[in-house]
BAFI-3210 file (N, C-alpha, C; in Angstrom, 3 decimals, decimal comma, padded with zeros to 6 digits):
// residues 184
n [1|2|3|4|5|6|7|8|9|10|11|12|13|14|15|16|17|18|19|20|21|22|23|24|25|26|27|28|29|30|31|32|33|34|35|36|37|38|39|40|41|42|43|44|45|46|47|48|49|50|51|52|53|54|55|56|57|58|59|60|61|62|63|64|65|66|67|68|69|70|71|72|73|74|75|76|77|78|79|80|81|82|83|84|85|86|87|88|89|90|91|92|93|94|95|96|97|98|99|100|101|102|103|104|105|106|107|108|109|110|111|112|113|114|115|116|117|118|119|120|121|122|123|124|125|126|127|128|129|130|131|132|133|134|135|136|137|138|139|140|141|142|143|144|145|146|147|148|149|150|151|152|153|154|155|156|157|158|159|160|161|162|163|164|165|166|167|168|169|170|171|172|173|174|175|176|177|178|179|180|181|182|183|184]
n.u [-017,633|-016,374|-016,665|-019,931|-019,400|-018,009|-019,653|-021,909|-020,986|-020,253|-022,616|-023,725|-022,300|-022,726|-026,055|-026,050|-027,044|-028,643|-031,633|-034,219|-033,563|-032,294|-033,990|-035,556|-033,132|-031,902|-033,522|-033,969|-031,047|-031,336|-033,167|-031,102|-028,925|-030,090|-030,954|-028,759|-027,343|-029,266|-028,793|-026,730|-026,885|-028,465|-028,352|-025,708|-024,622|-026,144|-024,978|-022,525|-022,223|-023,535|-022,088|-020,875|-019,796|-018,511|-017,114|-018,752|-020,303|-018,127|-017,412|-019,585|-019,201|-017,285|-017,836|-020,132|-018,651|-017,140|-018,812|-020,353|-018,753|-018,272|-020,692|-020,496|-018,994|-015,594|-014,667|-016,667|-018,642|-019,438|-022,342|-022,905|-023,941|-026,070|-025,954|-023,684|-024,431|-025,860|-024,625|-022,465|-024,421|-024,814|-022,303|-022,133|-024,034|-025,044|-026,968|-027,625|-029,990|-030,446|-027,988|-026,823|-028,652|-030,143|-032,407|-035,426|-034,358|-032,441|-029,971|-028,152|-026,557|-027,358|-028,703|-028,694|-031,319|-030,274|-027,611|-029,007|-030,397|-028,118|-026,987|-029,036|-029,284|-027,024|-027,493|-029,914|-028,574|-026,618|-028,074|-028,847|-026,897|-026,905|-027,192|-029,666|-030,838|-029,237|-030,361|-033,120|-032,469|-031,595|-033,088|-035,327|-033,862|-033,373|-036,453|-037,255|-034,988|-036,538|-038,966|-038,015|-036,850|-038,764|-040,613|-039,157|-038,900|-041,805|-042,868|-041,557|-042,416|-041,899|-040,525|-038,222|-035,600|-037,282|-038,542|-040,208|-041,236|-041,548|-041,972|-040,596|-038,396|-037,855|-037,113|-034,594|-032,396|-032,615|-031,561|-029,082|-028,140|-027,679|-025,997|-023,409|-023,119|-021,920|-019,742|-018,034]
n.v [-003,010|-000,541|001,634|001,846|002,398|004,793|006,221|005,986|007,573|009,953|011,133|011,204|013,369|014,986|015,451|016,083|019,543|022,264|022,241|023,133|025,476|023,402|021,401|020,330|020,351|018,321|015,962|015,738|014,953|012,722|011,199|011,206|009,543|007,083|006,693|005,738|004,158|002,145|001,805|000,895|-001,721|-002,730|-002,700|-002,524|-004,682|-005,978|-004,266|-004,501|-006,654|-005,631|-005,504|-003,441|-000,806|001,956|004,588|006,718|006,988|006,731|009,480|011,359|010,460|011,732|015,066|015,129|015,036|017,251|019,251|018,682|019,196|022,275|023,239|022,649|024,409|024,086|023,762|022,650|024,338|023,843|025,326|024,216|021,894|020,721|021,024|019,840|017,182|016,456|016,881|014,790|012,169|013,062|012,629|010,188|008,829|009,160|011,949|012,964|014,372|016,125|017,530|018,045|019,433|020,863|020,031|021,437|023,853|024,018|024,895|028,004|028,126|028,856|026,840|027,148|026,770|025,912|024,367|022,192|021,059|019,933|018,008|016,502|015,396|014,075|011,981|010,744|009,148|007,940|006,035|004,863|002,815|001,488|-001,966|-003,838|-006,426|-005,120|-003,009|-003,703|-005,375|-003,227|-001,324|-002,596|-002,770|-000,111|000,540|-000,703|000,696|003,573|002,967|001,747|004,619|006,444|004,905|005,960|008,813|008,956|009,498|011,516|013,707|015,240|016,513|016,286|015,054|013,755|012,989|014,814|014,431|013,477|010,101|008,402|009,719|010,210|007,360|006,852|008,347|007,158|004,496|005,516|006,661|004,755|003,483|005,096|005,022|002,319|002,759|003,660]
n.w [-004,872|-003,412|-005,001|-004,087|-001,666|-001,781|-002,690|-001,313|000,957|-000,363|-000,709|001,642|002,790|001,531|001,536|003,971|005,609|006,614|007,226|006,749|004,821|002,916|002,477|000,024|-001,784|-000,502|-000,603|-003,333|-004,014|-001,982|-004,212|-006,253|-005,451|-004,337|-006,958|-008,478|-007,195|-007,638|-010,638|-010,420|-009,357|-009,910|-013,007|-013,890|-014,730|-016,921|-018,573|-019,352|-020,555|-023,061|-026,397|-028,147|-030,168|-031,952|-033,516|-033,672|-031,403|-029,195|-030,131|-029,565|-026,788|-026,036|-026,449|-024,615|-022,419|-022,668|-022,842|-020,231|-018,255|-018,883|-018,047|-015,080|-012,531|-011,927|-008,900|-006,987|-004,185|-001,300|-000,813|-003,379|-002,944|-004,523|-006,922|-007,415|-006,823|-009,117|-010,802|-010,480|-011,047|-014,055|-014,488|-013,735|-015,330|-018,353|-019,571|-022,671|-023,483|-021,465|-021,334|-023,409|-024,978|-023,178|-021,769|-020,504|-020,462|-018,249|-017,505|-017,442|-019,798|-023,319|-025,879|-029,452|-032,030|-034,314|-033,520|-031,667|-033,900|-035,332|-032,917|-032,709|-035,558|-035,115|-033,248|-034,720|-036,788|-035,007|-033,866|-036,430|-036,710|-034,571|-034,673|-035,013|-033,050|-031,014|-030,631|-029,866|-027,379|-025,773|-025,685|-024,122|-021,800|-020,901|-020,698|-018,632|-016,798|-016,757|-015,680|-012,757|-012,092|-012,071|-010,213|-008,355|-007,784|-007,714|-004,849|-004,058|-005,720|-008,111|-010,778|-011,581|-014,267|-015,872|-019,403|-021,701|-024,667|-027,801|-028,440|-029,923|-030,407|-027,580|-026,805|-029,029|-027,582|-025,087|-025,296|-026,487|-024,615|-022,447|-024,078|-023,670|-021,322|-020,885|-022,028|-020,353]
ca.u [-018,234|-015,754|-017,744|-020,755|-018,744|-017,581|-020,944|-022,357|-020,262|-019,773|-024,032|-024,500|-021,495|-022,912|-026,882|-026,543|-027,108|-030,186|-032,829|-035,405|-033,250|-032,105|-035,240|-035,485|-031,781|-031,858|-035,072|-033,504|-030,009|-031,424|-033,219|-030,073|-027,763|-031,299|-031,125|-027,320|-027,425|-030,709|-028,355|-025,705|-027,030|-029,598|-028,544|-024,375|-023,898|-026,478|-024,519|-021,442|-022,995|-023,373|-020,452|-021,457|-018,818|-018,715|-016,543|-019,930|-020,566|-016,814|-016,870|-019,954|-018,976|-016,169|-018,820|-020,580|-018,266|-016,655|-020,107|-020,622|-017,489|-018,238|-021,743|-020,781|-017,809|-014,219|-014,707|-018,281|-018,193|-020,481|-023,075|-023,616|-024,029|-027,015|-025,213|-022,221|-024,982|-026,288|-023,151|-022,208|-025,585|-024,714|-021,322|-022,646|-025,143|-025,388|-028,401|-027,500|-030,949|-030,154|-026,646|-026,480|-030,131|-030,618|-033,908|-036,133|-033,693|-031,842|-028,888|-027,880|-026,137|-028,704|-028,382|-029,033|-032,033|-029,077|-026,793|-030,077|-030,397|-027,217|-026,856|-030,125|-029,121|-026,065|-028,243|-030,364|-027,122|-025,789|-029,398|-029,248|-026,078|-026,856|-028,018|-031,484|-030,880|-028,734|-031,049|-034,175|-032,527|-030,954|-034,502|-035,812|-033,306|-033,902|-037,197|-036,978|-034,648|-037,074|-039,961|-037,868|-036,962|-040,224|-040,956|-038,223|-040,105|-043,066|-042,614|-040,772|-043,777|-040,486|-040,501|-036,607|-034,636|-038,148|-038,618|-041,705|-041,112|-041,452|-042,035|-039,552|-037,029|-037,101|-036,838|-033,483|-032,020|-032,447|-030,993|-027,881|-027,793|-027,199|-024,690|-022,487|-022,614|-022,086|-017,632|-016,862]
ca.v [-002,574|000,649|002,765|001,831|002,372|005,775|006,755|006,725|008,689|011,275|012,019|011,515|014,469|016,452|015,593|017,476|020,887|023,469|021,532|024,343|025,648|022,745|020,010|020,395|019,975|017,223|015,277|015,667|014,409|010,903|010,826|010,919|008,766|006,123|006,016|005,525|002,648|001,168|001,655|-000,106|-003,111|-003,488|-002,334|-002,254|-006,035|-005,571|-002,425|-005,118|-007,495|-004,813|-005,060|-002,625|000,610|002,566|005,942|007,587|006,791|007,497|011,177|011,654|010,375|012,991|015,493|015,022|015,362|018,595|019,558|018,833|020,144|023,487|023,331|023,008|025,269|022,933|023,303|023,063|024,367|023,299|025,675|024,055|020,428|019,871|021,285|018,740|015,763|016,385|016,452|013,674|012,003|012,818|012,139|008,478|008,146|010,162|012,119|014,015|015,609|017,007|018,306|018,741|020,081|021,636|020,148|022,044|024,819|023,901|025,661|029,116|028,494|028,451|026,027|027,942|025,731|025,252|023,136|020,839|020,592|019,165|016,952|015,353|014,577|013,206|010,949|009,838|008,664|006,787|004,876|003,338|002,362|000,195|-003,331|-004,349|-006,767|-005,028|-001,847|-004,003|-005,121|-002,059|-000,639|-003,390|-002,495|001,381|000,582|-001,111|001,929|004,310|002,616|001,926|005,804|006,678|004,887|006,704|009,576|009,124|009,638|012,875|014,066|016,427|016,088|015,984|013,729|013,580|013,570|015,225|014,899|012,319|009,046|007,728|010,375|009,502|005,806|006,819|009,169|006,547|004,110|006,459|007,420|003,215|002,795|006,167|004,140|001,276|003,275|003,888]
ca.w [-003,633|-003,092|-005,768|-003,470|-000,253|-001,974|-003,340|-000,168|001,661|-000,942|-000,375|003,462|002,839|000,711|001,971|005,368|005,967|006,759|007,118|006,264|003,691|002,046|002,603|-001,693|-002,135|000,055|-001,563|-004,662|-003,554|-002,178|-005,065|-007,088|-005,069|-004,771|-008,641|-009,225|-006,279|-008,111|-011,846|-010,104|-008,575|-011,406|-014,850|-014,797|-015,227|-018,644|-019,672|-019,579|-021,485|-024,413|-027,334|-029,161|-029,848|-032,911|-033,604|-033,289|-029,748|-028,842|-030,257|-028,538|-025,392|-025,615|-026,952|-024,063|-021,048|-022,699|-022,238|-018,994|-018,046|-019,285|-017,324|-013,967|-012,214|-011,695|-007,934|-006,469|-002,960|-000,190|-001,077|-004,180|-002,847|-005,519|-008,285|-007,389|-006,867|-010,348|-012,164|-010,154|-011,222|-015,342|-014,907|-013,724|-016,210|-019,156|-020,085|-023,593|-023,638|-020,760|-021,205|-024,680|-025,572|-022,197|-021,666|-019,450|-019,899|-016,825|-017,971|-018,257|-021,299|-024,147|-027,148|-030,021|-033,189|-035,339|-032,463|-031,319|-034,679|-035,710|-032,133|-033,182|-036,569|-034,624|-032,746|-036,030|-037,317|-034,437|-033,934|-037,450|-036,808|-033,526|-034,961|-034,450|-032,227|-029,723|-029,892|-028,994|-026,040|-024,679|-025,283|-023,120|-020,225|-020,524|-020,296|-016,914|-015,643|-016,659|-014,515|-011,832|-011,634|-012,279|-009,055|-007,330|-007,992|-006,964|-003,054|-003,995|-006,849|-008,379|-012,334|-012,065|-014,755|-017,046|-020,835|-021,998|-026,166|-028,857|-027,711|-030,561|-030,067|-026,544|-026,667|-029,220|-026,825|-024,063|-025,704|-026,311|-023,203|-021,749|-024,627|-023,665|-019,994|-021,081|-022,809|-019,087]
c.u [-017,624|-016,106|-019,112|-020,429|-019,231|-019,232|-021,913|-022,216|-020,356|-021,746|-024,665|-023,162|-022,126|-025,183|-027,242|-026,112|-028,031|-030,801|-033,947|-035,107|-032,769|-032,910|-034,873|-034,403|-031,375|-032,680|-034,005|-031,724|-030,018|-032,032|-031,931|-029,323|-029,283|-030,740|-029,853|-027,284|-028,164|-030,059|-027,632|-025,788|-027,715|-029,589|-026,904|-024,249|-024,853|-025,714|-023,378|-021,651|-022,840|-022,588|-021,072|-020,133|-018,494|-018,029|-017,184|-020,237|-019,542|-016,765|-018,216|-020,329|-017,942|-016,814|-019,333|-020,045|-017,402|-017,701|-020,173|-019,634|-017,517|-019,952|-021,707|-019,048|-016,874|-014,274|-015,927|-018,175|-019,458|-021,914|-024,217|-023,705|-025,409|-026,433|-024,002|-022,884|-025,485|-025,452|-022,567|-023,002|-025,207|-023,087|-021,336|-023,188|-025,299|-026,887|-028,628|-029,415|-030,875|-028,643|-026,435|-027,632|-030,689|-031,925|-034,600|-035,346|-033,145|-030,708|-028,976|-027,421|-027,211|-028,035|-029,204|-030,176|-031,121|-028,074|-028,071|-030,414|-029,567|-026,887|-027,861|-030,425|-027,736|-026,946|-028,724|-029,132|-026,794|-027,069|-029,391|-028,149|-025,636|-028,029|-029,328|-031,704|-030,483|-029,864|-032,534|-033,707|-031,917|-032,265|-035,228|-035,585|-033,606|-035,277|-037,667|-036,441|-035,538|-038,233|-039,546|-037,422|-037,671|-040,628|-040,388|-038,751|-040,883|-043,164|-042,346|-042,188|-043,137|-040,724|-038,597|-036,189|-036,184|-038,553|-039,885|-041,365|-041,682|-041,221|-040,519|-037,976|-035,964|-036,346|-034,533|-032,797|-031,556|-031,276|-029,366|-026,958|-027,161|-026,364|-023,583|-022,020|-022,131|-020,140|-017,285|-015,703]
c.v [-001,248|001,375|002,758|002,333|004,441|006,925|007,336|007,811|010,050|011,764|012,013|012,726|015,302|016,239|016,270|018,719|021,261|022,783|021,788|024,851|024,386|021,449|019,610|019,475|018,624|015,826|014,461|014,521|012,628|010,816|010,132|009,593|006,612|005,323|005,757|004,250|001,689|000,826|000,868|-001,336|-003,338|-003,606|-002,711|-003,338|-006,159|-005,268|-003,462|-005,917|-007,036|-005,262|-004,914|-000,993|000,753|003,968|006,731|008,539|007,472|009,112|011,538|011,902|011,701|014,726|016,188|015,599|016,890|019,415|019,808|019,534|021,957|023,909|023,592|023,541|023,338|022,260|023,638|023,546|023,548|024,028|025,131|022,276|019,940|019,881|020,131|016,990|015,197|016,365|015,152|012,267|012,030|012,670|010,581|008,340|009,298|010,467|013,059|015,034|016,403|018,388|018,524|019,583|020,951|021,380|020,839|023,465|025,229|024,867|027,351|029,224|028,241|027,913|026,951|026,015|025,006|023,878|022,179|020,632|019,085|018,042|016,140|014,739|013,726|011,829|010,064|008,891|007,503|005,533|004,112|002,954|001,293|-001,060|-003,493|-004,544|-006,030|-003,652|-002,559|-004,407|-004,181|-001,316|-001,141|-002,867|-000,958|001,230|000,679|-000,111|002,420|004,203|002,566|003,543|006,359|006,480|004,926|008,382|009,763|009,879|011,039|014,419|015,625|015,764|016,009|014,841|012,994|014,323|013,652|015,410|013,630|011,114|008,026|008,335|009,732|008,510|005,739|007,510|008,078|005,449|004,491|006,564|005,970|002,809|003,696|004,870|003,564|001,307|002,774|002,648]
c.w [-003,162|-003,700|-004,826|-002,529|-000,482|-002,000|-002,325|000,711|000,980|-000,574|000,866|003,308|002,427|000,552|002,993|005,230|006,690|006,551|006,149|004,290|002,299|002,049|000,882|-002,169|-001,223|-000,329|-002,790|-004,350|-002,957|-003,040|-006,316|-006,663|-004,850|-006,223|-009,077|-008,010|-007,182|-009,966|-011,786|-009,942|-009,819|-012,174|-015,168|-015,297|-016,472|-019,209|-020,097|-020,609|-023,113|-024,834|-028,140|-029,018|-031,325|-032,644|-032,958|-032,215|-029,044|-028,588|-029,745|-027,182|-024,853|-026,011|-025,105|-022,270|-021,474|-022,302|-020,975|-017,867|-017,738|-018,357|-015,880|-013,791|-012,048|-010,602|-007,133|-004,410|-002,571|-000,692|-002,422|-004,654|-003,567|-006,614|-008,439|-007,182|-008,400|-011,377|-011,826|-010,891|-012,813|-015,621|-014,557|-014,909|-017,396|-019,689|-021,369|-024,168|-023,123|-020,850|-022,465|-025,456|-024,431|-021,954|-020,590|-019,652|-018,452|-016,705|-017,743|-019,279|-022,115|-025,383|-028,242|-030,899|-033,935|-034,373|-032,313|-032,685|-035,198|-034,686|-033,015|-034,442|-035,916|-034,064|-033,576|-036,297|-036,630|-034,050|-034,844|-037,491|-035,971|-034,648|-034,596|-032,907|-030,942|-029,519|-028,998|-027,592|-025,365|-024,972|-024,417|-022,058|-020,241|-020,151|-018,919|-015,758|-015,487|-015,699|-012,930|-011,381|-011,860|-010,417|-008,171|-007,237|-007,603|-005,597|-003,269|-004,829|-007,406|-010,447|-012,655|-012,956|-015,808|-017,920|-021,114|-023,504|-026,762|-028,449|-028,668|-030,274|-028,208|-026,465|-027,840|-028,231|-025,128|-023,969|-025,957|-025,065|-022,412|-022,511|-024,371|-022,177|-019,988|-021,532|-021,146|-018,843]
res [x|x|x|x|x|x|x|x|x|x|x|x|x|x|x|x|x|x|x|x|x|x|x|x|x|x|x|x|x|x|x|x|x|x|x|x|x|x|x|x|x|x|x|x|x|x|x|x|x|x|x|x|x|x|x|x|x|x|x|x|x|x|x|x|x|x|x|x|x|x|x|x|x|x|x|x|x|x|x|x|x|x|x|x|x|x|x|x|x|x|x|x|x|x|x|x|x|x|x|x|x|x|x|x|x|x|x|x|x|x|x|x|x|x|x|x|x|x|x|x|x|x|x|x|x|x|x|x|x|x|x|x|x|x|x|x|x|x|x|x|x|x|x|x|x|x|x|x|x|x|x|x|x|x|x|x|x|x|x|x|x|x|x|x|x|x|x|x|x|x|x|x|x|x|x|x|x|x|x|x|x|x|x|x]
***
């Protein structure tokens, strides 16, 4: 309940400002803190459930937050209370399309063909290496997130935090993404 306590606080902090100017950055911001409440209550005691952990996973969990690391500055000021909800947001929940493939080109840094290459043979890799069983049901429960932030969404009608590719790629990627959660 003190990650909840915390969680809150840290986005009625970093939700007010400028009304005018920051309506957007505000939207977006209960969106985020919405969908990490709605991961919490709904999905962590699954993610526990998992035993599943593989080298793989490991060195891309560490992969991953050097990454993100290197994405957003050390110390976010006030000004850049979306930029600090959204790292907040993939340092909850990992989204390696996002942070390692730059989807949407959110980034200024640019991933060169050769790097999304080689991640996404990383990925291949660690997919045939989850069991059957445990991938059908952690495809099950991604499923379920994805609808319920889908219909967190809606209200807002923002394409933030959606995959527009390969319906298979996705579904591995998602999958990925609830077993990286799943190290913390």
């Amino acid at each position: 309940m003190n990650f909840l306590k915390s969680l809150l606080l840290f986005f009625l902090f970093f939700g007010l400002g400028n009304f005018k100017a920051q309506e957007e950055n505000n939207i977006k911001s209960v969106f985020i803190s919405k969908n990490i409440l709605l991961l919490e209550s709904n999905y962590r005691l699954n993610s526990q459930k998992i035993n599943f952990d593989i080298a793989n996973i490991r060195n891309l969990r560490k992969i991953y937050d050097e990454k993100l690391k290197l994405l957003f500055p050390n110390k976010l000021t006030e000004d850049d209370k979306i930029k600090a909800a959204i790292y907040f947001y993939y340092q909850y929940y990992p989204d390696i399309n996002a942070i390692l493939l730059n989807r949407n080109n959110q980034f200024l840094t640019k991933i060169s063909d050769e790097e999304k290459q080689k991640y996404n043979e990383l990925f291949l890799e660690i997919s045939k290496q989850i069991p059957n069983d445990i991938y059908i049901e952690v495809s099950k429960i991604t499923d379920e997130i994805n609808r319920d932030k889908f219909a967190l969404t809606v209200p807002y009608r923002f394409e933030i935090f959606q995959d527009l590719f390969d319906e298979n790629a996705r579904k591995r990627i998602d999958v990925i993404n609830f077993l990286l959660w799943n190290l913390k």
